[in-house]
N, C-alpha and C positions, 0 to 999 in steps of 0.2 A: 731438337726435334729432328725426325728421321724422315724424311719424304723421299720414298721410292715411285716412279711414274716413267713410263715408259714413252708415252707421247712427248715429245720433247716441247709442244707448246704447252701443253697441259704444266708439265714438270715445272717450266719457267713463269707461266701466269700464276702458278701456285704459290710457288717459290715466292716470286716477288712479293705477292700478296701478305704472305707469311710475316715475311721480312718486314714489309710497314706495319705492320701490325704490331713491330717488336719481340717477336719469335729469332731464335738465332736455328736456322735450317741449315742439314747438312742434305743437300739433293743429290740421290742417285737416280739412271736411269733405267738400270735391272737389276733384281733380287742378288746378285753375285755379287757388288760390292757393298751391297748392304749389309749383306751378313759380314761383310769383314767388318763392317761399323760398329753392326751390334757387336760384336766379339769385340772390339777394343774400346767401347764403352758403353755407358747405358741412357738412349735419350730419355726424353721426358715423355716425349708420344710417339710411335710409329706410324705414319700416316703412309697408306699401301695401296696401288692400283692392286687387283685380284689376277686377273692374265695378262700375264707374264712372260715373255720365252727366259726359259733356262727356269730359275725360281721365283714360285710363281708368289701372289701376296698369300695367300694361305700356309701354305710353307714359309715362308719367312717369318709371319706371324705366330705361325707354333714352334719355329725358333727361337721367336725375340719371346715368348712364354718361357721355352726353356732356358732362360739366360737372366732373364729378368718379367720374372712376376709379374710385379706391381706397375709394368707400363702398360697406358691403356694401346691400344691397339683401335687404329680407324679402317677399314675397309672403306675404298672408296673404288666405286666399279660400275661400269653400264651393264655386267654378264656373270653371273657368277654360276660357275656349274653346276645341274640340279645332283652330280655327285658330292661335290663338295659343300652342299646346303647347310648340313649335317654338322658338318665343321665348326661353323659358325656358334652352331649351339654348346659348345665346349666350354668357350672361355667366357672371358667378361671384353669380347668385341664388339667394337659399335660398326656400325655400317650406312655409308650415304650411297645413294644411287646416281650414278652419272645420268645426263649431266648435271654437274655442280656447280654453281658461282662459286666466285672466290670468295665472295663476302660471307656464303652460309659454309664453307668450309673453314673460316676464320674463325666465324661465331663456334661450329663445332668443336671444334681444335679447344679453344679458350672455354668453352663450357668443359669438356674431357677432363684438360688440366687443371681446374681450378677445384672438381672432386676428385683428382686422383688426389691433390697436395691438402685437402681437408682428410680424404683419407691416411695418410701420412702425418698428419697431427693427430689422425685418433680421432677426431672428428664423425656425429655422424653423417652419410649422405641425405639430403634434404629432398629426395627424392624417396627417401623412404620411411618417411616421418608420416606417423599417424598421427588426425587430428579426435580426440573422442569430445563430442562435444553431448551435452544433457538433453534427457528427453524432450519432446518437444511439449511434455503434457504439462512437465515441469517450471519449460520457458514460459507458459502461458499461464501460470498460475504466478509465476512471479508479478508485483505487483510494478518495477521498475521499466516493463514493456510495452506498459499501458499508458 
């Protein structure tokens, strides 16, 4: 996993967080050596504060798109510019609102990967499973209801 954050406590509660959780985290704490990351491999999530100096989470995020697909991509930010709103709706990015516990950014993270790697088996996501169930005039006339 990729955790870029700029706040340095932020970076390090996360970090640790991660880490017990049994996540193996590679933590930057701007967009510039991130992208050297992504470019010399591919994690399994990118987990991204949004503003940034130099590059920002939006940018790095439609680089780690161009480099690698099928990572999910987490936005996680108290501000996200009403230009860059728009952005958002491109890919298949998720987004937490600062502030965040570490405990609902762990649950995230572990929810993320566990449908990116069903997607990767082919699998489908269980979030988009329809249920058709039978009429209700039908239920009622069954005689096992009653």
């Amino acid at each position: 996993m990729l955790l870029v954050e700029d706040e340095e406590v932020l970076l390090d509660t996360y970090a640790s967080a991660l880490r017990e959780a049994g996540y193996e985290v590679t933590a930057c704490n701007r967009g510039g050596p991130a992208w050297k990351v992504l470019q010399a491999s591919r994690p399994d999530i990118l987990v991204t504060d949004v503003v940034m100096h130099g590059i920002t989470g939006l940018e790095l995020a439609t680089l780690c798109r161009e480099l690698h697909p099928e990572v999910p991509v987490l936005l996680v930010s108290g501000f996200i510019p009403d230009d860059d709103i728009g952005e958002l709706n491109l890919g298949t990015w998720h987004r937490l609102d600062k502030p965040v516990r570490a405990a609902r950014l762990v649950a995230t993270v572990g929810r993320l990967c566990r449908r990116a790697e069903r997607a990767r088996r082919g699998e489908l996501d269980i979030t988009e499973v329809t249920y058709l169930f039978p009429p209700l005039d039908e239920l009622v006339g069954d005689s096992t209801l009653r």
